[in-house]
C-alpha positions, 0 to 999 in steps of 0.5 A: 948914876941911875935914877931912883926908883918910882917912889910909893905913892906913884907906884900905888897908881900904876896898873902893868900888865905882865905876858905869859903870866903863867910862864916862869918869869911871868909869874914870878913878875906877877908875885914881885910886882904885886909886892912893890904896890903895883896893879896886875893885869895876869895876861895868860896863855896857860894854867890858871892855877899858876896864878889863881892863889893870888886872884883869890886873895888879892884884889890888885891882880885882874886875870885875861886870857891872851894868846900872843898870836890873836891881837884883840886878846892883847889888845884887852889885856892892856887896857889901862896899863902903864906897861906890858912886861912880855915874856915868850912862853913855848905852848906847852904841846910844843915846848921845844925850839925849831923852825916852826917856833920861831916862826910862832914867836916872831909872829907872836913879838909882832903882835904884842908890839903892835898891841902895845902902840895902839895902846895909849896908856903904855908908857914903857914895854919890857922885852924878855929876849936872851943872851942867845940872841947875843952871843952866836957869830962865825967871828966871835973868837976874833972879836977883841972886846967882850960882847955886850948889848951891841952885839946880835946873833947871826942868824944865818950861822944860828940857822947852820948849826940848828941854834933854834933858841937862838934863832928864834930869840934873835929874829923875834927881838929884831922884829921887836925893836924894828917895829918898837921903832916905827911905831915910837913904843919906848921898848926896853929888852933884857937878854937873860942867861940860862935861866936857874930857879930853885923852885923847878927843874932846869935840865940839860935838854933845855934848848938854850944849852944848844952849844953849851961847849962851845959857850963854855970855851968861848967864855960867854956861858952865863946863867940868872937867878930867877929873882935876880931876872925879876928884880932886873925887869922891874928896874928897867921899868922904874928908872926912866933913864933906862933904854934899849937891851941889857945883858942880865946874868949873875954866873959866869961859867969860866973853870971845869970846876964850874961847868960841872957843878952847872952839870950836876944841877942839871943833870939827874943823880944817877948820870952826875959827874964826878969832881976832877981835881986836877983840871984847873983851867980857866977861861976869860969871861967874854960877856959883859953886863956893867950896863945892867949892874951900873942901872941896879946899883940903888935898887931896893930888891922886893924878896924877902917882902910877904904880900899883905 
């Protein structure tokens, strides 16, 4: 059985610093963490005003400006943080996934490892990576056991069909943990499904759904609440017993019926597609997250609280 969780008073001490602050995840982090009692270093590479509400009202939450690619900035940001929440965040002149991201997010997951062991304070680095960084293998339909946080990507196979985002998550996350490792940080990563959030737009452009199909018919098609990604970060924080990667989702796509209500989600009214009756297939869910869901099973979820 997992550990509890950190209780109030050692919680109230602690000071984290969560990476790119402005992203979705990031802010999202920022607001759930400053609930649960916990100081925030906002490290930005974006808008301001994602996070300026809450600087203005609450003095728990100091704002940086840091850029993944420039260590100093880093390096300021983590002054006196217990841990570094990471999440890559694609520039906003820039937000799609090629060759040339991945290159900026490998160098950018390089940076902050580094940043974080020359950092004495860190006690724990959390790691946002993907289940893209999982699932892509020329194998994969010949594999006997569902896949799980053992399993990577190949990134050769990821490179022959232009998976960008999962190049791109998979060689940034290898480069993480390889130096997380040399450098002895305690680094835990949390590899996310498509990521659904009620407050913004998720679309079928999004570069994560390259090979949605394929996904769809290999059973490995999986999407996350934005809350329930949160609450899966600040778990694996908290409980000491926590260690390398996680598979987080919470739907598994496995019938018709399911993937196109996942289409109409994602796709605007005028090209929604209709509802077919007939069509009851089904296809076994080959993606396993009993890792994640044995660590949350006493998690005390922080949603439904107000910051005072």
């Amino acid at each position: 059985m997992a550990l509890p969780s950190l209780p109030d008073d050692v919680i109230s001490e602690k000071t984290v610093c969560v990476m790119d602050a402005s992203g979705e995840v990031g802010s999202a982090l920022v607001r759930r963490l400053l609930r649960r009692g916990y100081t925030v270093h906002a490290a930005l590479h974006g808008e301001y005003e994602i996070v300026e509400g809450l600087c203005c009202n609450n003095k728990k939450v100091r704002v940086f400006q840091a850029d993944p690619l420039d260590y100093h900035s880093i390096i300021n940001a983590l002054k006196g943080c217990s841990a570094l929440f990471y999440s890559f965040q694609p520039p906003s002149d820039h937000p799609t996934y090629d060759e040339y991201m991945a290159d900026v997010e490998v160098r950018a997951a390089h940076n902050v490892l580094e940043a974080c062991a020359q950092t004495e304070t860190i006690e724990k680095a959390i790691f946002t990576s993907s289940v893209t960084a999982v699932i892509w293998r020329d194998d994969r339909n010949s594999t006997p056991s569902d896949l799980d946080e053992r399993n990577w990507s190949d990134v050769n196979f990821c490179r022959k069909f232009k998976l960008w985002h999962g190049v791109s998550k998979t060689v940034a996350e290898r480069t993480a943990w390889a130096l997380a490792m040399d450098r002895g940080v305690n680094m835990v990563s949390i590899n996310g499904g498509l990521l659904m959030n009620p407050e913004s737009i998720t679309t079928i452009s999004n570069p994560y759904l390259k090979g949605a199909a394929e996904m769809f018919e290999n059973g490995v098609l999986v999407t996350v609440d934005l809350n329930f990604l949160v609450d899966s970060h600040i778990s694996v924080f908290e409980h000491s017993s926590s260690y390398g990667r996680y598979l987080c989702f919470n739907n598994a796509i496995t019938s018709n019926q399911d993937a196109i209500r996942l289409a109409n989600m994602l796709l605007p009214p005028s090209q929604s597609t209709p509802s077919v009756d007939d069509d009851i297939r089904v296809y076994q869910q080959r993606i396993s997250n009993k890792k994640l869901n044995k660590l949350m099973v006493d998690f005390r979820s922080e949603v439904e609280v107000e910051i005072k």
